[in-house]
N, CA, C and O of each residue as an XYZ file, in Angstrom:
268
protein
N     105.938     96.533     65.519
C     106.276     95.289     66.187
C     105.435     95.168     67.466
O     105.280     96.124     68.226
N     104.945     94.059     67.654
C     104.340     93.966     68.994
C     104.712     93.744     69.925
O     105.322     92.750     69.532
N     105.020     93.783     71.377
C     105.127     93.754     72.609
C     104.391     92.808     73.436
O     103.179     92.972     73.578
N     105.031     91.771     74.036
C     104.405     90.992     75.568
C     105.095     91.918     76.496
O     105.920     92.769     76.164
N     104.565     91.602     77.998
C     105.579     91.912     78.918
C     105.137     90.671     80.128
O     104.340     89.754     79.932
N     105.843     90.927     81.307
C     105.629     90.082     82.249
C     105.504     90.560     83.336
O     105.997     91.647     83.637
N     104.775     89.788     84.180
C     104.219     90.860     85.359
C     104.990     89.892     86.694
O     104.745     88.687     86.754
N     105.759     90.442     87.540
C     106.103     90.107     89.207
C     105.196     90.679     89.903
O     104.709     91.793     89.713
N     104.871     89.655     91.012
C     104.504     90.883     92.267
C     105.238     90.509     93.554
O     105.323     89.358     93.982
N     105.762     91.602     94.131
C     106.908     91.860     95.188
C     106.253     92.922     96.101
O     105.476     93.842     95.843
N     106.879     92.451     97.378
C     106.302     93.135     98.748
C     107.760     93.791     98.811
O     108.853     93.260     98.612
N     107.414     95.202     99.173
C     108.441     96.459     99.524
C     107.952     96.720    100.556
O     106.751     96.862    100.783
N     109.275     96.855    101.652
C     108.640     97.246    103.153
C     109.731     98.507    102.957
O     110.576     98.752    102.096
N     109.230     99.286    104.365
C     109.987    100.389    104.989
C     109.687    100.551    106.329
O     108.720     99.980    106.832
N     110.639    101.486    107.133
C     110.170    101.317    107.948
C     109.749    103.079    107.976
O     109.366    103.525    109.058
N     109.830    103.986    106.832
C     109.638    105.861    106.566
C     108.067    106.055    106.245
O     107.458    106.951    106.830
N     107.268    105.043    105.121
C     106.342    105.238    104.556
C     106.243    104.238    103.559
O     107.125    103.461    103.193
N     104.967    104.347    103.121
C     104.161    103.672    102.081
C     104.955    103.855    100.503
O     105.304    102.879     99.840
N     105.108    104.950    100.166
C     106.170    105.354     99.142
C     107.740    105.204     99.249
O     108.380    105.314     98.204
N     108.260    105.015    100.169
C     109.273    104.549    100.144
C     109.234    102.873    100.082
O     110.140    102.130     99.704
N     107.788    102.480    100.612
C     108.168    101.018    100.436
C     108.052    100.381     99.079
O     108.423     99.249     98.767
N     107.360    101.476     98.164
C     107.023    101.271     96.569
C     108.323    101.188     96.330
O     108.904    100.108     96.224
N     109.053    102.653     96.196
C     110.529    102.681     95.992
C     111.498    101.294     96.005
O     112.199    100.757     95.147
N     111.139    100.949     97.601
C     111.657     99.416     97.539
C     111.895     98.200     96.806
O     112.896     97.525     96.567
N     110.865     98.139     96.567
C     110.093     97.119     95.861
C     110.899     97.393     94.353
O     111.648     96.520     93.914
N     110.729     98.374     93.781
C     110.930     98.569     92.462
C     112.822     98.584     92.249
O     113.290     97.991     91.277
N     113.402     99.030     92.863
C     114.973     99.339     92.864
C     115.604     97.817     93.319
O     116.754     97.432     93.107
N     114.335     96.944     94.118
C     115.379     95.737     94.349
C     114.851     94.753     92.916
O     115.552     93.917     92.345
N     113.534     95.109     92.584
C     113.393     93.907     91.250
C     114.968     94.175     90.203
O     115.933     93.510     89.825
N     114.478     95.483     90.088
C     115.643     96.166     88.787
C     116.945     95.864     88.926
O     117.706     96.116     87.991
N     117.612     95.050     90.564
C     118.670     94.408     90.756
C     119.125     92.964     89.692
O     120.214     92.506     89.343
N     117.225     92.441     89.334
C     117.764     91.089     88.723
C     116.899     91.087     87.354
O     117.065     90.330     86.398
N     115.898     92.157     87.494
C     114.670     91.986     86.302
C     115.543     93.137     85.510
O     116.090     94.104     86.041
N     115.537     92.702     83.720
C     116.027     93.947     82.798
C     114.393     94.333     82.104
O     113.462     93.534     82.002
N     114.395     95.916     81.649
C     113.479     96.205     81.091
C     112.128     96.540     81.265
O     111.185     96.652     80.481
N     112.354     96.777     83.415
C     111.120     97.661     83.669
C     110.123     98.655     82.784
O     110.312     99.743     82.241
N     109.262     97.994     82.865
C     108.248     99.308     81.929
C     107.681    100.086     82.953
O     107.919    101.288     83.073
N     106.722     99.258     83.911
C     105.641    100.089     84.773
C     105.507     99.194     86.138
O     106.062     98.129     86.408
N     104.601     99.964     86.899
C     104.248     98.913     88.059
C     102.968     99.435     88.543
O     102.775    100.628     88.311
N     102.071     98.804     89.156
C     101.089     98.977     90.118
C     100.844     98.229     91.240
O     100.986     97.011     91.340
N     100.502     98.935     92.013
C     100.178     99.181     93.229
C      99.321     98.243     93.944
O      98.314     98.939     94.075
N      99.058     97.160     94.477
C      98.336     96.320     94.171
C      97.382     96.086     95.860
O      96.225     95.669     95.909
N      98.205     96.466     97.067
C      97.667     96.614     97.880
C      99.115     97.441     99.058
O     100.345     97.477     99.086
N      98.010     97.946     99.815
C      99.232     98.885    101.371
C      99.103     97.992    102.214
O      98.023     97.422    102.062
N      99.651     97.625    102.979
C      99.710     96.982    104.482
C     100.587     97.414    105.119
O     101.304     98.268    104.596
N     100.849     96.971    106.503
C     101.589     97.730    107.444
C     101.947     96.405    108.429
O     101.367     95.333    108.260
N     102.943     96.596    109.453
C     103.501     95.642    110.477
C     103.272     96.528    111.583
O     103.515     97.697    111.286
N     102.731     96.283    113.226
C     102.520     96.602    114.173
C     103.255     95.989    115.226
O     103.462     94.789    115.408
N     103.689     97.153    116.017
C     104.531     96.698    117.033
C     103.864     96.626    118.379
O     103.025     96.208    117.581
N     103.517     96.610    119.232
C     102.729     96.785    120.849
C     101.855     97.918    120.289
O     102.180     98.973    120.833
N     100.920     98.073    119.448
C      99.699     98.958    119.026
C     100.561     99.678    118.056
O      99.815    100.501    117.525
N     101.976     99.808    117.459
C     102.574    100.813    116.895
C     102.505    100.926    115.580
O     102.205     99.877    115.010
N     102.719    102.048    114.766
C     102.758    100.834    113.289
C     104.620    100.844    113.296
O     105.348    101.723    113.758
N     104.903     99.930    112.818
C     106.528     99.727    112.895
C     107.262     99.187    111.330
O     108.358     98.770    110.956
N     105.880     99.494    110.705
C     106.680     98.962    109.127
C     105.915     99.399    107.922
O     104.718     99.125    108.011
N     106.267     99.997    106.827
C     104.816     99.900    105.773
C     104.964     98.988    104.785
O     106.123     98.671    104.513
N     103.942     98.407    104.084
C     104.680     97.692    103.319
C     103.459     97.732    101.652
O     102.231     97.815    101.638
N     104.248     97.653    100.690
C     103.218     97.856     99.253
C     103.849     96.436     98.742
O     104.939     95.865     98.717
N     102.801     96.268     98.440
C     102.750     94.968     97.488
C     102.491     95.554     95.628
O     101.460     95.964     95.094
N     103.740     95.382     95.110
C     103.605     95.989     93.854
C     103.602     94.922     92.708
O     104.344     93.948     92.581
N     102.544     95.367     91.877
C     102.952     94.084     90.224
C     103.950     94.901     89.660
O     103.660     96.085     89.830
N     105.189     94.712     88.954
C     106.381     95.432     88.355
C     105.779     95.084     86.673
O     105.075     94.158     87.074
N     105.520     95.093     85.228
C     105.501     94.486     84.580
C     107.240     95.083     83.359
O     107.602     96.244     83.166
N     107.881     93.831     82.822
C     108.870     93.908     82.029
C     108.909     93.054     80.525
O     108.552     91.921     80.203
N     109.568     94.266     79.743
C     109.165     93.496     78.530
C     110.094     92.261     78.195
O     111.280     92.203     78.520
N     109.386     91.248     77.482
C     109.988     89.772     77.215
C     110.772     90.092     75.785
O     110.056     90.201     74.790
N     111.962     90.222     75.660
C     112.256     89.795     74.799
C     112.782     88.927     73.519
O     112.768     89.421     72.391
């Protein structure tokens, strides 16, 4: 049988790290999306406070299958 899936992309912040902001990202889609397969990584950024860094943030594609 063949397979589509569908791709989101969602910004995960933190304020611990870059991997926790993946984490983010992925545990809040799975709140409303069924049938996570995979995700990538799509870009890192960060939020700065008076020179600080004060946030990380990943911008992830999630993709889920359509059924």
């Amino acid at each position: 049988m063949d397979k589509v899936y569908k791709m989101v992309r969602v910004v995960g912040c933190s304020t611990e790290s870059f991997e926790r902001a993946v984490e983010n990202a992925v545990a809040k889609a799975s709140e409303s999306l069924k049938n996570l397969s995979w995700f990538k990584v799509v870009e890192f950024s960060g939020g700065l406070n008076q020179g600080k860094v004060m946030e990380w943030q990943a911008t992830v594609e999630i993709a889920f299958k359509v059924e």
